[in-house]
C-alpha positions as a printed Julia matrix, in Angstrom:
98×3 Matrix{Float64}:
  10.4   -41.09  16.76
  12.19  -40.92  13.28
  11.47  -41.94  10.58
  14.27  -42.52   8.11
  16.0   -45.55   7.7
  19.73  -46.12   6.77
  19.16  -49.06   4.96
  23.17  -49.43   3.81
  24.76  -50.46   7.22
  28.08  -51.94   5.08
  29.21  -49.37   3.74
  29.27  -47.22   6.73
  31.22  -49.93   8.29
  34.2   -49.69   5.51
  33.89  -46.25   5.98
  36.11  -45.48   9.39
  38.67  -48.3    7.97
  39.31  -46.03   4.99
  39.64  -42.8    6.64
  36.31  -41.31   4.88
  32.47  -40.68   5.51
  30.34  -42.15   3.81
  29.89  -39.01   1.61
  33.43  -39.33   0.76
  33.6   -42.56  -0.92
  32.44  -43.84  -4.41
  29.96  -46.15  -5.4
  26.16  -46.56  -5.54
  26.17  -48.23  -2.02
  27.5   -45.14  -0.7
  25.55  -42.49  -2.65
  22.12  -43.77  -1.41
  24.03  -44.31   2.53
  24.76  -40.4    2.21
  21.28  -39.72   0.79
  19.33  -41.99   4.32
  21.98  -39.71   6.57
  21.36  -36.64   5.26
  17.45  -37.23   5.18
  18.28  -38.6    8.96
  20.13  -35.44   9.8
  17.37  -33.25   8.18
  14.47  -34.8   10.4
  16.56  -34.77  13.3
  17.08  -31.15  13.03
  13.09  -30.8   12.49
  12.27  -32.67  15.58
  14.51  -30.82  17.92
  12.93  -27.27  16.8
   9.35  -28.89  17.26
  10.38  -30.48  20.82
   9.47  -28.45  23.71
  11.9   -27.22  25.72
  13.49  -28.9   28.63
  11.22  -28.09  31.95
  12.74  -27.18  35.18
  11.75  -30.23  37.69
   8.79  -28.88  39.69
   8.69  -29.7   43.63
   5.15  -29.71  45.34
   4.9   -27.87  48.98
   1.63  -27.19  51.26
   1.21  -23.92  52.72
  -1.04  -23.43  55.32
  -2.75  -19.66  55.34
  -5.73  -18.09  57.01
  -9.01  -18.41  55.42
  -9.1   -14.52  54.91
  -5.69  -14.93  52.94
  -7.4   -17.7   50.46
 -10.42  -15.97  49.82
  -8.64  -12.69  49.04
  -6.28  -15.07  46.27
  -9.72  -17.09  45.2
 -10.93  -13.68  44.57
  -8.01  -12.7   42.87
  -8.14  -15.4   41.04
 -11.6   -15.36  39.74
 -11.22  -11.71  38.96
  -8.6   -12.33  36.65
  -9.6   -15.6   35.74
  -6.47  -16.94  36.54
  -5.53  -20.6   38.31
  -4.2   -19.83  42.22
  -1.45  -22.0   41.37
  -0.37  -19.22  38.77
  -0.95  -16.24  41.26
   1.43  -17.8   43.64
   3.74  -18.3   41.14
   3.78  -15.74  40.29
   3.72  -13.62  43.31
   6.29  -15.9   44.51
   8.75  -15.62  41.45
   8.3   -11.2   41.95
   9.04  -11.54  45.81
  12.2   -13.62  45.28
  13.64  -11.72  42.39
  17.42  -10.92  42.82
């Protein structure tokens, strides 16, 4: 969530009727309405580049394999201290390249 307000809703208002931003027009009303956007734009800017990125949705599937095939992966797995899930990513991902 931000944080900075724009405390000087008024002037923003006049603003389209008068063809101008509110960095454009005169006035102390203005001045501190340019200051709250800027500081708004500022830590808007900040919070996208500290956002993750966008995930791809994830779908969940069952396999079924033989019990020689999951203890050669759960060794795999524990030799290179790895999660299974990652493995078969991963394996997955290399088989299906393009």
């Amino acid at each position: 969530m931000l944080k900075s307000v724009v405390h000087q809703k008024q002037v923003i208002a006049d603003s389209s009727g008068q063809a101008a931003t509110v960095w454009d027009l005169g006035g102390q009303p203005a001045s501190y309405s340019g200051k709250e956007y800027s500081r708004l734009f500022k830590e808007r800017s900040l919070m996208s580049k500290l956002q993750a990125p966008d995930k791809e949705a994830t779908v969940r599937f069952t396999v079924d394999m033989s019990e020689s095939l999951h203890r050669k992966l759960s060794m795999l797995a524990a030799k290179t201290r790895s999660k299974k899930v990652d493995l078969v990513r991963m394996l997955l991902e290399d088989g299906l390249k393009e």
